[in-house]
Backbone as XML, in Angstrom:
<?xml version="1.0"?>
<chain id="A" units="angstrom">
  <residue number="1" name="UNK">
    <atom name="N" x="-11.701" y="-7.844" z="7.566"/>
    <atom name="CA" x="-12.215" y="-6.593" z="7.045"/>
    <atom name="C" x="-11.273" y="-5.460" z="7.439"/>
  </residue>
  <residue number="2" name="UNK">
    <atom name="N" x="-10.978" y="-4.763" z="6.270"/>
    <atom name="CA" x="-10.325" y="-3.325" z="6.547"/>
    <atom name="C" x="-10.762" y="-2.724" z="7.404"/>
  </residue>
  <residue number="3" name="UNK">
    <atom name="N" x="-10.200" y="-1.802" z="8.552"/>
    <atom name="CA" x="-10.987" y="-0.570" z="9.226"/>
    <atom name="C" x="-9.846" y="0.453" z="9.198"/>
  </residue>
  <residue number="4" name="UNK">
    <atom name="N" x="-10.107" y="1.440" z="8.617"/>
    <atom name="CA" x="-9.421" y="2.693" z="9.068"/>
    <atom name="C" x="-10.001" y="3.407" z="10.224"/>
  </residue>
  <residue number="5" name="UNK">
    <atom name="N" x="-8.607" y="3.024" z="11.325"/>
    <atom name="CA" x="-9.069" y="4.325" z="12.253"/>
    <atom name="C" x="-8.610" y="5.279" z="12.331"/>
  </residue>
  <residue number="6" name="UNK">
    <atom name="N" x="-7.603" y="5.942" z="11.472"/>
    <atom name="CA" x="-7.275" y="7.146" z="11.762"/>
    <atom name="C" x="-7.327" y="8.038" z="10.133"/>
  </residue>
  <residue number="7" name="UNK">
    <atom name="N" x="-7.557" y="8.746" z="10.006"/>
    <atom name="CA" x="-7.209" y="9.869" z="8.280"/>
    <atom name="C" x="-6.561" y="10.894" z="8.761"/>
  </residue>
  <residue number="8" name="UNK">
    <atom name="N" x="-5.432" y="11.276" z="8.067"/>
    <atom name="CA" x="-5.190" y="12.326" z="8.677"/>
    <atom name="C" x="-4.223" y="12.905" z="7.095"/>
  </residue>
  <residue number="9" name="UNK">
    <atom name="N" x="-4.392" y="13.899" z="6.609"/>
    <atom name="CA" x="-4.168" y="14.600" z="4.978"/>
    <atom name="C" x="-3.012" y="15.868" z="5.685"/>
  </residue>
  <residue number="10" name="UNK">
    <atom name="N" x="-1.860" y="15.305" z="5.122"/>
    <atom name="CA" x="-1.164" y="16.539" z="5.411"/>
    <atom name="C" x="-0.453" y="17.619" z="4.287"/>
  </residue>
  <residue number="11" name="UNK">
    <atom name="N" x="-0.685" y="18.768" z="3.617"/>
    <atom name="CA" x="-0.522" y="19.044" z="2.762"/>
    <atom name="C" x="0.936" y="19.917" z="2.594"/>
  </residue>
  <residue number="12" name="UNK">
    <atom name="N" x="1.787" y="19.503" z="3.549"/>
    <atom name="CA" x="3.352" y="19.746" z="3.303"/>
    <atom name="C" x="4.071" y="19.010" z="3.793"/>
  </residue>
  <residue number="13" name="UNK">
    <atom name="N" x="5.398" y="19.904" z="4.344"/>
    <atom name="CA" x="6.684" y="18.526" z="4.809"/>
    <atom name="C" x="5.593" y="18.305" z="6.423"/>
  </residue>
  <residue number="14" name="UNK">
    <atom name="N" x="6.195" y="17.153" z="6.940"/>
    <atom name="CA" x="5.156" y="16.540" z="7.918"/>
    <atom name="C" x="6.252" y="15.647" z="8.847"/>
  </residue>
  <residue number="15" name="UNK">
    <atom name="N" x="5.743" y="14.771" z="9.840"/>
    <atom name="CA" x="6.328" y="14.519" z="10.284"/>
    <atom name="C" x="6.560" y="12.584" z="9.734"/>
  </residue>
  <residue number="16" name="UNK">
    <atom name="N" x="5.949" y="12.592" z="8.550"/>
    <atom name="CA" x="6.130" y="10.929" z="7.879"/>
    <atom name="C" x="6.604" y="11.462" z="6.668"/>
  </residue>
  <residue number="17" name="UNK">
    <atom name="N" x="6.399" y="12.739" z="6.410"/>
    <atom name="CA" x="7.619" y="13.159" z="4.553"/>
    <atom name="C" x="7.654" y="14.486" z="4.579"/>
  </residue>
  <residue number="18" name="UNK">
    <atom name="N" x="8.575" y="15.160" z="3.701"/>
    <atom name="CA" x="8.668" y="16.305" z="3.284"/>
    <atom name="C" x="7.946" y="16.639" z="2.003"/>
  </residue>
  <residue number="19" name="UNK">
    <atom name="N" x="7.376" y="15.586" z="2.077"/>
    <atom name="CA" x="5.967" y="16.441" z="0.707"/>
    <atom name="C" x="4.417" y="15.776" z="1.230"/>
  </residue>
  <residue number="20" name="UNK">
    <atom name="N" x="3.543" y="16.613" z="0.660"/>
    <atom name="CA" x="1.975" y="16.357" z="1.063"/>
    <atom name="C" x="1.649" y="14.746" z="1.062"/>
  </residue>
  <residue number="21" name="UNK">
    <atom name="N" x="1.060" y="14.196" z="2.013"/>
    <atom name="CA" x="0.998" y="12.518" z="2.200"/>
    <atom name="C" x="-0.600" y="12.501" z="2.908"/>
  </residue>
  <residue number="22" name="UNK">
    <atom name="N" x="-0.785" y="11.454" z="2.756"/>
    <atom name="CA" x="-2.203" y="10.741" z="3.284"/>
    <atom name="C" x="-1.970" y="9.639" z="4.293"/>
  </residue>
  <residue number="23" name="UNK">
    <atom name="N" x="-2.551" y="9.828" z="5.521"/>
    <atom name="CA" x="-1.928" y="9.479" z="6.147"/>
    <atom name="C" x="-2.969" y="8.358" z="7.042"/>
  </residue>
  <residue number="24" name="UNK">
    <atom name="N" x="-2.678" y="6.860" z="6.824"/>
    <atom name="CA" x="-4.152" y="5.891" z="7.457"/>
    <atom name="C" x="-3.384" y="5.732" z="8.963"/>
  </residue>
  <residue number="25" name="UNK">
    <atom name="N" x="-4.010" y="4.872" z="9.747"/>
    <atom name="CA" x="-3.716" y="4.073" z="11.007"/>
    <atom name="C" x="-4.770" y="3.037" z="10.454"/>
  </residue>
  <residue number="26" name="UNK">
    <atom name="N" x="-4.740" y="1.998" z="9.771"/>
    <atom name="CA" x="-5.347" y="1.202" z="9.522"/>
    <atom name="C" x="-5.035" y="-0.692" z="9.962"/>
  </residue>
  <residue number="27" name="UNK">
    <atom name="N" x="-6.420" y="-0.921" z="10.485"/>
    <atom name="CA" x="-6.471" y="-2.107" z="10.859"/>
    <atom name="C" x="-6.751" y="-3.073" z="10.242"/>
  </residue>
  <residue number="28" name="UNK">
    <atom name="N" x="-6.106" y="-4.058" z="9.977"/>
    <atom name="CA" x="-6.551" y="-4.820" z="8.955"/>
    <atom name="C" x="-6.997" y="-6.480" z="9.306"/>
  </residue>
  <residue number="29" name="UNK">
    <atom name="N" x="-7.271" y="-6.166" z="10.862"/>
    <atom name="CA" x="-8.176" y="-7.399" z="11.309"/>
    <atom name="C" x="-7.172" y="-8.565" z="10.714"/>
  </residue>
  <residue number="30" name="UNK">
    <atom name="N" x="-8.500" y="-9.346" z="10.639"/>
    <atom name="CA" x="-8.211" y="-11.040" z="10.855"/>
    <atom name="C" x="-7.204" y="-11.408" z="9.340"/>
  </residue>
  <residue number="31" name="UNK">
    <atom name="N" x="-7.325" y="-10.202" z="8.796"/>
    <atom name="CA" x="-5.800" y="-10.516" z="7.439"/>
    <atom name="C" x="-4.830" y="-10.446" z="7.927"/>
  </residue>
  <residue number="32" name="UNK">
    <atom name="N" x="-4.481" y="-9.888" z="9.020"/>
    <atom name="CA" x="-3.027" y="-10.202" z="9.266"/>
    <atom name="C" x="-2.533" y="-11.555" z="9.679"/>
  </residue>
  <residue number="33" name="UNK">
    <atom name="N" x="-3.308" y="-12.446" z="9.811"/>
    <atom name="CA" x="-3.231" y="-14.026" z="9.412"/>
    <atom name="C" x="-3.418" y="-14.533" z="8.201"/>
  </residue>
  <residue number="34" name="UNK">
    <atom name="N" x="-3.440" y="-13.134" z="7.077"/>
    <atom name="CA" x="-3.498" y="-14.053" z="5.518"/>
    <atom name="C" x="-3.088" y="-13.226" z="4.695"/>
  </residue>
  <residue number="35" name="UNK">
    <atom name="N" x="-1.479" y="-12.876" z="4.513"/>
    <atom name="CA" x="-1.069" y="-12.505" z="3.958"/>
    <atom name="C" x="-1.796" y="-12.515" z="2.490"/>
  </residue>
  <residue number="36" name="UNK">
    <atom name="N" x="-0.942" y="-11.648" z="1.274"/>
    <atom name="CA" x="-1.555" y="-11.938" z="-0.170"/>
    <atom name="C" x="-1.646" y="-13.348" z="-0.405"/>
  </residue>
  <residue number="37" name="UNK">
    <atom name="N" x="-0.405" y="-13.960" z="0.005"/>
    <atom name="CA" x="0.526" y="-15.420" z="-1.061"/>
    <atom name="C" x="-1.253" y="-15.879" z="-0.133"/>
  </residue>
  <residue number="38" name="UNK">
    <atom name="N" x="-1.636" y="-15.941" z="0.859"/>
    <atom name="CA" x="-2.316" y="-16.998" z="1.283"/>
    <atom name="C" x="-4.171" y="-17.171" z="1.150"/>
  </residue>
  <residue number="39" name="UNK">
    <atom name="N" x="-4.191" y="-15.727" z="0.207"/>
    <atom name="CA" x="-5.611" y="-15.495" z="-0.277"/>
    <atom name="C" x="-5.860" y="-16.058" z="-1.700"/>
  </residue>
  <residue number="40" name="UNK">
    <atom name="N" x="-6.214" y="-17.298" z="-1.419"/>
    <atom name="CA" x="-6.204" y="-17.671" z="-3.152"/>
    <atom name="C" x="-7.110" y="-17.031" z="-4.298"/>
  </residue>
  <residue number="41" name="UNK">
    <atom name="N" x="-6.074" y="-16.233" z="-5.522"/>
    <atom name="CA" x="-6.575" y="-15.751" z="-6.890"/>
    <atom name="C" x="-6.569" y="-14.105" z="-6.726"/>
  </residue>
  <residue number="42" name="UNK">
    <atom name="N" x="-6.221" y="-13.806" z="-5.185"/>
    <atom name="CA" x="-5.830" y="-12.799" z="-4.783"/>
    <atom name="C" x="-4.813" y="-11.695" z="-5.984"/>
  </residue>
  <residue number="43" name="UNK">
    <atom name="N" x="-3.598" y="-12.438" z="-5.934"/>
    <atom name="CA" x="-2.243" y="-12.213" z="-6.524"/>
    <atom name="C" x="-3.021" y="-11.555" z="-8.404"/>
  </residue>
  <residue number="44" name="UNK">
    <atom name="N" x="-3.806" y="-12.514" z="-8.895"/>
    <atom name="CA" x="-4.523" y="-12.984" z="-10.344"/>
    <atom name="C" x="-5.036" y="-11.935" z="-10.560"/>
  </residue>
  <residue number="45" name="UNK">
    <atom name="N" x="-6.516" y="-11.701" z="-9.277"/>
    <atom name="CA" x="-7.567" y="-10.504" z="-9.461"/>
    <atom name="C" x="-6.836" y="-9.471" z="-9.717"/>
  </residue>
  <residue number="46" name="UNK">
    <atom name="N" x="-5.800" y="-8.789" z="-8.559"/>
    <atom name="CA" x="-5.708" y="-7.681" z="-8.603"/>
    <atom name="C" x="-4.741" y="-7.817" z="-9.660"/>
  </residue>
  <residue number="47" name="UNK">
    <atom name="N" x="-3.922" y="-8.158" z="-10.507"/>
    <atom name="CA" x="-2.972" y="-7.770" z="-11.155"/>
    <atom name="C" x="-4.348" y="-7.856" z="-12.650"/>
  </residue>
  <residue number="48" name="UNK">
    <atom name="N" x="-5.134" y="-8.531" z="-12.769"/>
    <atom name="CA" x="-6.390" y="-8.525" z="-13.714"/>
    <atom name="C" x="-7.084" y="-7.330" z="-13.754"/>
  </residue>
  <residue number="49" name="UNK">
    <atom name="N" x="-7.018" y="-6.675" z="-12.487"/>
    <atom name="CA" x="-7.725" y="-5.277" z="-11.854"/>
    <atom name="C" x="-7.140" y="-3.855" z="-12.678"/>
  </residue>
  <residue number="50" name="UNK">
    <atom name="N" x="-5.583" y="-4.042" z="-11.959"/>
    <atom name="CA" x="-4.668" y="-2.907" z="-12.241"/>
    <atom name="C" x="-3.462" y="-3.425" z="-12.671"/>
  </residue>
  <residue number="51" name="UNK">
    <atom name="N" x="-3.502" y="-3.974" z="-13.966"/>
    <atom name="CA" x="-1.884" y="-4.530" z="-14.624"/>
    <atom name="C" x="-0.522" y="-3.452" z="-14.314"/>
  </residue>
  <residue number="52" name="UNK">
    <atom name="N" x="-1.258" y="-2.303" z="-14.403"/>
    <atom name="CA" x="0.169" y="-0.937" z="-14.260"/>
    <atom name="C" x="0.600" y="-1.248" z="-12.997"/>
  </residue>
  <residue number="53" name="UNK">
    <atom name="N" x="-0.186" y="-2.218" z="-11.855"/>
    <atom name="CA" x="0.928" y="-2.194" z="-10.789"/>
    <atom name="C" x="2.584" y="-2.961" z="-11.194"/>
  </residue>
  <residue number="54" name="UNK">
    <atom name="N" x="2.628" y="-3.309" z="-12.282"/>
    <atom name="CA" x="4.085" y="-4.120" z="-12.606"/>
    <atom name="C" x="5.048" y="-3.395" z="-12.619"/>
  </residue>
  <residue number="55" name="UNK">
    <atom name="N" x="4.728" y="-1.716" z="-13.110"/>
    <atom name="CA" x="5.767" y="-0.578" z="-12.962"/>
    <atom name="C" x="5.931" y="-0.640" z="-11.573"/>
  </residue>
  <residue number="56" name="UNK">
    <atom name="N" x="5.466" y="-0.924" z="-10.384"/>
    <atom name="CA" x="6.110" y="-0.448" z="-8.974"/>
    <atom name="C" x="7.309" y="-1.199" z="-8.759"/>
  </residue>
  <residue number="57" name="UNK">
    <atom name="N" x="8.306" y="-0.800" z="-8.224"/>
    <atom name="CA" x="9.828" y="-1.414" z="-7.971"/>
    <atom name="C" x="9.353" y="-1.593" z="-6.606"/>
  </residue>
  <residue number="58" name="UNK">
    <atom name="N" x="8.594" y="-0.786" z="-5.381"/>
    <atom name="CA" x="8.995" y="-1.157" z="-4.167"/>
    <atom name="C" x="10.166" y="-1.145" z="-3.803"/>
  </residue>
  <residue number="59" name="UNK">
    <atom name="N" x="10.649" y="-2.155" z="-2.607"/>
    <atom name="CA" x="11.429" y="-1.913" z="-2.277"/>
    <atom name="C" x="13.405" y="-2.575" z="-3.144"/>
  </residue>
  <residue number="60" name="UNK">
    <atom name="N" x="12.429" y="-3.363" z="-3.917"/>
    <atom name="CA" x="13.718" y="-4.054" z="-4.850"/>
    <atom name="C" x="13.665" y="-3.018" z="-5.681"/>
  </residue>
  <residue number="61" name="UNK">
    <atom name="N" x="13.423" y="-1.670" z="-5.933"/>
    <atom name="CA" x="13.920" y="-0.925" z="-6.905"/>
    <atom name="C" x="13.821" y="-1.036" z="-8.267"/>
  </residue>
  <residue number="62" name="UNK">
    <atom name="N" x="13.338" y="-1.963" z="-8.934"/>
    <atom name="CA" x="12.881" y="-2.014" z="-10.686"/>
    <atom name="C" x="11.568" y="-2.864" z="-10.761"/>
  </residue>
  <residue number="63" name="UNK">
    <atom name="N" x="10.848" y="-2.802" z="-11.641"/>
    <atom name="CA" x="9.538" y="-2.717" z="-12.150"/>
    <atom name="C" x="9.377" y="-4.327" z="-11.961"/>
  </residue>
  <residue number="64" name="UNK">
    <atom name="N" x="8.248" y="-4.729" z="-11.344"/>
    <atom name="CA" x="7.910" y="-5.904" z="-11.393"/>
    <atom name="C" x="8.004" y="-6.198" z="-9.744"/>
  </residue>
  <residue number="65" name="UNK">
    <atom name="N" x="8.870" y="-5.020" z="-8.893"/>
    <atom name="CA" x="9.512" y="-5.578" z="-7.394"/>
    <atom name="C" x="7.991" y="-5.742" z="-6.855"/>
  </residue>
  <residue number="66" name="UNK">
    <atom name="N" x="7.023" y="-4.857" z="-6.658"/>
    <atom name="CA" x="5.674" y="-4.981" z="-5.976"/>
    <atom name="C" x="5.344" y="-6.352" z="-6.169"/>
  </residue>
  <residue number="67" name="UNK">
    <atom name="N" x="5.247" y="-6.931" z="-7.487"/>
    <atom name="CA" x="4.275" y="-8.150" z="-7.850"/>
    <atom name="C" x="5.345" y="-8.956" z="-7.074"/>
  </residue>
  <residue number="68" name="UNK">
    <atom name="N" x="6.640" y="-9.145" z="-7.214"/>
    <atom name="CA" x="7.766" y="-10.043" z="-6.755"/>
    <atom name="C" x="6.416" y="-10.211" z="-5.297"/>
  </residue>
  <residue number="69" name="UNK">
    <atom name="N" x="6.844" y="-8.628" z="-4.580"/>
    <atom name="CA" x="6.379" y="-9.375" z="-2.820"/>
    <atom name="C" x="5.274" y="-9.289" z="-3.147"/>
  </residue>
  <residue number="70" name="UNK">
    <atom name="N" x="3.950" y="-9.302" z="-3.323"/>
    <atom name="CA" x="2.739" y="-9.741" z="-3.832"/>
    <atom name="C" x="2.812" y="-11.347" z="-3.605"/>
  </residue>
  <residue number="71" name="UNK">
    <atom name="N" x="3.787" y="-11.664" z="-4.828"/>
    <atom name="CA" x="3.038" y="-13.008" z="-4.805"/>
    <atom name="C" x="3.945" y="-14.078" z="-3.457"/>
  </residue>
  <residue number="72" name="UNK">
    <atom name="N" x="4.940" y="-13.509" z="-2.906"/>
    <atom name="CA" x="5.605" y="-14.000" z="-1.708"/>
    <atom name="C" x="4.947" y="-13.752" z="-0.997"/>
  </residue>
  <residue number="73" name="UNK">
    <atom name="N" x="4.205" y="-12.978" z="-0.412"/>
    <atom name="CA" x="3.140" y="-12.446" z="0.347"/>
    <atom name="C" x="3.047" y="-11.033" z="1.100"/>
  </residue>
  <residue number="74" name="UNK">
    <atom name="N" x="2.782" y="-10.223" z="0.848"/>
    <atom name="CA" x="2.854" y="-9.145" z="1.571"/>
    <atom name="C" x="1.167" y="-8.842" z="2.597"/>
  </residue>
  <residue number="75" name="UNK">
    <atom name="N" x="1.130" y="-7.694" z="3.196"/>
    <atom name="CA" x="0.239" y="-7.461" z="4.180"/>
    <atom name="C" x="-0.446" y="-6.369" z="3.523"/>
  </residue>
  <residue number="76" name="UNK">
    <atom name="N" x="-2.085" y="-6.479" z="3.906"/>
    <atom name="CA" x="-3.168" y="-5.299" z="3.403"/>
    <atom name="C" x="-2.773" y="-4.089" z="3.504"/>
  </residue>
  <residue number="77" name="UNK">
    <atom name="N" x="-2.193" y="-3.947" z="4.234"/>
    <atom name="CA" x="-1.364" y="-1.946" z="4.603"/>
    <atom name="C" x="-0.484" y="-1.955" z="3.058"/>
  </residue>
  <residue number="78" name="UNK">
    <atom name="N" x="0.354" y="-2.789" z="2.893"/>
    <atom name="CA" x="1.356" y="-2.523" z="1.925"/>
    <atom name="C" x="0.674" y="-2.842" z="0.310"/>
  </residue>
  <residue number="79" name="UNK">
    <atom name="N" x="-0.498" y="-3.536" z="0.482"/>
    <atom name="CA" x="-0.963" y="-3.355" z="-1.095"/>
    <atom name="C" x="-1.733" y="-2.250" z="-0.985"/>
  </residue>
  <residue number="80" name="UNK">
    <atom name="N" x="-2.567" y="-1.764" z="0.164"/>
    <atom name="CA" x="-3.426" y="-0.163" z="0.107"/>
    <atom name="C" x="-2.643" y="0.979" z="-0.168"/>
  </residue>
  <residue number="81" name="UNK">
    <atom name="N" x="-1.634" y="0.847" z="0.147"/>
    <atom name="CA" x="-0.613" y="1.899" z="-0.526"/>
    <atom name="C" x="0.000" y="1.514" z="-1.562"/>
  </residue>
  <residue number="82" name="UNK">
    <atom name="N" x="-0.144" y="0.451" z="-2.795"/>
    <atom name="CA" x="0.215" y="0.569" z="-3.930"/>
    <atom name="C" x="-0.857" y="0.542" z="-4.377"/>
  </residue>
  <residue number="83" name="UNK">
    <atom name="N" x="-2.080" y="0.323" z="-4.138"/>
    <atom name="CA" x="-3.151" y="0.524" z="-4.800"/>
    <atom name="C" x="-3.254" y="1.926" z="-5.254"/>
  </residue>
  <residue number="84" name="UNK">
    <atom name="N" x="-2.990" y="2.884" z="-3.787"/>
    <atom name="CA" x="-3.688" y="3.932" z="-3.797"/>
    <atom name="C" x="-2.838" y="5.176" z="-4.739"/>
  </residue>
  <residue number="85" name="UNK">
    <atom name="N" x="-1.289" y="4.800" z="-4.476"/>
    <atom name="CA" x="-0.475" y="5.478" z="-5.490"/>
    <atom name="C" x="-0.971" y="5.371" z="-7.324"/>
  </residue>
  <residue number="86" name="UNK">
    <atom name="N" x="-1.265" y="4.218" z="-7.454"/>
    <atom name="CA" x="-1.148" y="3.716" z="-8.879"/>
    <atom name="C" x="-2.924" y="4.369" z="-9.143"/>
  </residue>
  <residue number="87" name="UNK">
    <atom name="N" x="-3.515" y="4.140" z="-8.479"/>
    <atom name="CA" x="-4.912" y="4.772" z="-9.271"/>
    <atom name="C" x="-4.701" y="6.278" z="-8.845"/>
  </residue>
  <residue number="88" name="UNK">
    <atom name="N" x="-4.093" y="6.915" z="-8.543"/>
    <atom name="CA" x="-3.210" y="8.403" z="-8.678"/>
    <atom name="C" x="-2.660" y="8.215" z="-9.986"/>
  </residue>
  <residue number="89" name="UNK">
    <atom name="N" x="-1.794" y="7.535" z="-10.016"/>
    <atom name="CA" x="-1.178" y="7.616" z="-11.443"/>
    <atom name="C" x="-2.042" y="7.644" z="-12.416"/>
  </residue>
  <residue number="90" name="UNK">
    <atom name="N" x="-2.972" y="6.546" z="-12.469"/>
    <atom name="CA" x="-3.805" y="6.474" z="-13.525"/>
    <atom name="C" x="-4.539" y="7.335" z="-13.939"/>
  </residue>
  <residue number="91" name="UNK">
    <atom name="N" x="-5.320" y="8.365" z="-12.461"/>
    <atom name="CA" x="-5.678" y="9.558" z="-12.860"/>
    <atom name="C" x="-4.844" y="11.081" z="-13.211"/>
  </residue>
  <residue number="92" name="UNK">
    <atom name="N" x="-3.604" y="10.378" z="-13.300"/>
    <atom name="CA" x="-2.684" y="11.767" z="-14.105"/>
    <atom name="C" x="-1.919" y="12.685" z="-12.867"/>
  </residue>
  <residue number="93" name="UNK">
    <atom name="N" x="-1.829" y="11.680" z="-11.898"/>
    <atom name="CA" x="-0.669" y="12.731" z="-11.035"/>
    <atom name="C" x="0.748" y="11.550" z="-11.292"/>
  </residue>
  <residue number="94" name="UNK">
    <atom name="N" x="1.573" y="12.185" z="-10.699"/>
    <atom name="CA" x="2.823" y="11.762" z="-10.480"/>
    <atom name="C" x="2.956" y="11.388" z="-9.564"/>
  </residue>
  <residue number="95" name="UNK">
    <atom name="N" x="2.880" y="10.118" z="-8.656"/>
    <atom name="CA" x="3.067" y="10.366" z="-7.191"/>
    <atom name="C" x="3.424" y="8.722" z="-7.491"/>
  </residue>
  <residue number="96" name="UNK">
    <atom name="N" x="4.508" y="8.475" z="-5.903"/>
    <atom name="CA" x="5.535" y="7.578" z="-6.283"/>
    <atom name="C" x="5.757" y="7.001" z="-4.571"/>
  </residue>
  <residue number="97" name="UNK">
    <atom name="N" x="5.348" y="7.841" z="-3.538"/>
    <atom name="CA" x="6.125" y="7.184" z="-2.716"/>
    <atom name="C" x="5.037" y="7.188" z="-1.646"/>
  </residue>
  <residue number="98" name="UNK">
    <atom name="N" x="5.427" y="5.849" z="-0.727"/>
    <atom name="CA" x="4.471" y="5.691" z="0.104"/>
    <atom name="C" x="5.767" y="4.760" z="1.357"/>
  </residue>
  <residue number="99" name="UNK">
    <atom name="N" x="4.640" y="4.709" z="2.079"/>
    <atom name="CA" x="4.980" y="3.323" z="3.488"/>
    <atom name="C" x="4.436" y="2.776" z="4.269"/>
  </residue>
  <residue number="100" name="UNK">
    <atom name="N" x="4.458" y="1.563" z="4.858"/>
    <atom name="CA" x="3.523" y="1.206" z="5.586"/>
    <atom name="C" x="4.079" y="0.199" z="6.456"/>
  </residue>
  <residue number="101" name="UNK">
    <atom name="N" x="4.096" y="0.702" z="7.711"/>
    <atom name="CA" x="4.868" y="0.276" z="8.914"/>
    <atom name="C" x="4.165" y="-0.045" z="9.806"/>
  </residue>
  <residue number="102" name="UNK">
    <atom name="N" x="4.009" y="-1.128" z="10.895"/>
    <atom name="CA" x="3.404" y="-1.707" z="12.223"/>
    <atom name="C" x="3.464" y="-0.220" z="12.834"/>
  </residue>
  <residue number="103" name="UNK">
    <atom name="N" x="2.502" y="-0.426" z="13.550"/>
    <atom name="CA" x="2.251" y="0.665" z="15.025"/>
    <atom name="C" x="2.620" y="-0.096" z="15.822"/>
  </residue>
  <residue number="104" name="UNK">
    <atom name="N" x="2.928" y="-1.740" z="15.949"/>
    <atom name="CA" x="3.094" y="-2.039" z="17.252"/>
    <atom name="C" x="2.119" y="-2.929" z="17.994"/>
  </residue>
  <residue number="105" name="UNK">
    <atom name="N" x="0.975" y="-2.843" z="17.206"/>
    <atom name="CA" x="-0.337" y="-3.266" z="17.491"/>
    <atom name="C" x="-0.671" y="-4.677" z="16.864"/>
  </residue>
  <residue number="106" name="UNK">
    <atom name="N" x="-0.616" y="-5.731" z="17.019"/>
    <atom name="CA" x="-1.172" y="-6.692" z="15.878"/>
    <atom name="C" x="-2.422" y="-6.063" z="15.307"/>
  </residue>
  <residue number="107" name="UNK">
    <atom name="N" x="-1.806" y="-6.097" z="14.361"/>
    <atom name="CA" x="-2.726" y="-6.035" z="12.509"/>
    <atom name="C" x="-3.524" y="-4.423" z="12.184"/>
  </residue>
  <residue number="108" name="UNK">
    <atom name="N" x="-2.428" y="-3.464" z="13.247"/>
    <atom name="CA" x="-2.518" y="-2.141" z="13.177"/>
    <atom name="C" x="-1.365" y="-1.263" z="12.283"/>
  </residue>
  <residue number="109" name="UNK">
    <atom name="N" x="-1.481" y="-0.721" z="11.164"/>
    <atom name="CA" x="-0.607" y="-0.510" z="10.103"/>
    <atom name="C" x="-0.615" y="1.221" z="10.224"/>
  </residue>
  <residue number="110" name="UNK">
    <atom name="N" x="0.288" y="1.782" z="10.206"/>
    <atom name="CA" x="0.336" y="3.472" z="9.604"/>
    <atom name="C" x="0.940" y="3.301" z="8.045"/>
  </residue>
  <residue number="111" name="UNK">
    <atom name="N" x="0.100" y="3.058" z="7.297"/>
    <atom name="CA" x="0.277" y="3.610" z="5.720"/>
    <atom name="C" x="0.105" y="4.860" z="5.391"/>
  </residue>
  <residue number="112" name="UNK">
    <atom name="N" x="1.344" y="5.035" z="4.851"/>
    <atom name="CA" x="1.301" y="6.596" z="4.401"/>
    <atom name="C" x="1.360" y="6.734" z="2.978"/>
  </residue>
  <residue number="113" name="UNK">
    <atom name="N" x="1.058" y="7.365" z="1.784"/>
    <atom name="CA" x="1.528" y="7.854" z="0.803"/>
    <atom name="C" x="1.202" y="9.187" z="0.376"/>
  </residue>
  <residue number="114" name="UNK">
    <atom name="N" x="1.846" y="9.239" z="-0.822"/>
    <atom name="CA" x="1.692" y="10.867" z="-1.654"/>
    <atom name="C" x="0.449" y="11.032" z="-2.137"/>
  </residue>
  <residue number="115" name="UNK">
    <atom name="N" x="0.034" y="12.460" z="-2.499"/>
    <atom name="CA" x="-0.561" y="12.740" z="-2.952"/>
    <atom name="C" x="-0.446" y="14.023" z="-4.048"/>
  </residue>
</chain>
């Protein structure tokens, strides 16, 4: 189970970007033993959910890169921040950039993105 323990909304340059970001400390418990690749129909649902995630490049840079690590497996921090960008998009902003890096903590994530 997800837990966010931290929110924190910063509405300029900051110390994770130079534009307004949302900012989790999120725990993502006993998933960090199950990556995407290892949640079966996982990969299926959500791309059944939100097909526009195929525009995200991530970190390979052209459209399709998200689903690439999706279905290799990536971690709950790094799909909550393409989730959370793309249903932005969908509701008509522009927003494009996010991250989501270990604290250090097993299965403790700082995801950040735009807003």
């Amino acid at each position: 189970m997800l837990k966010i323990r931290e929110k924190t909304i910063y509405r300029g340059p900051n110390v994770w970007a130079r534009m307004p970001v949302i900012h989790y400390v999120l725990d993502i418990g006993e998933l960090e033993e199950r990556p995407s690749n290892k949640i079966p129909g996982f990969y299926e649902h959500l791309i059944e959910l939100i097909p526009s995630l195929y525009e995200h490049g991530c970190s390979i840079g052209k459209p399709g890169g998200f689903l690439k690590r999706l279905r290799e497996g990536t971690w709950m921090g790094h799909v909550l921040e393409h989730v959370a960008l793309e249903i932005q998009n969908l509701a008509g902003a522009e927003v494009a950039r996010g991250k989501t890096r270990s604290t250090g903590e097993k299965g403790v994530y700082n995801v950040t993105f735009q807003y």
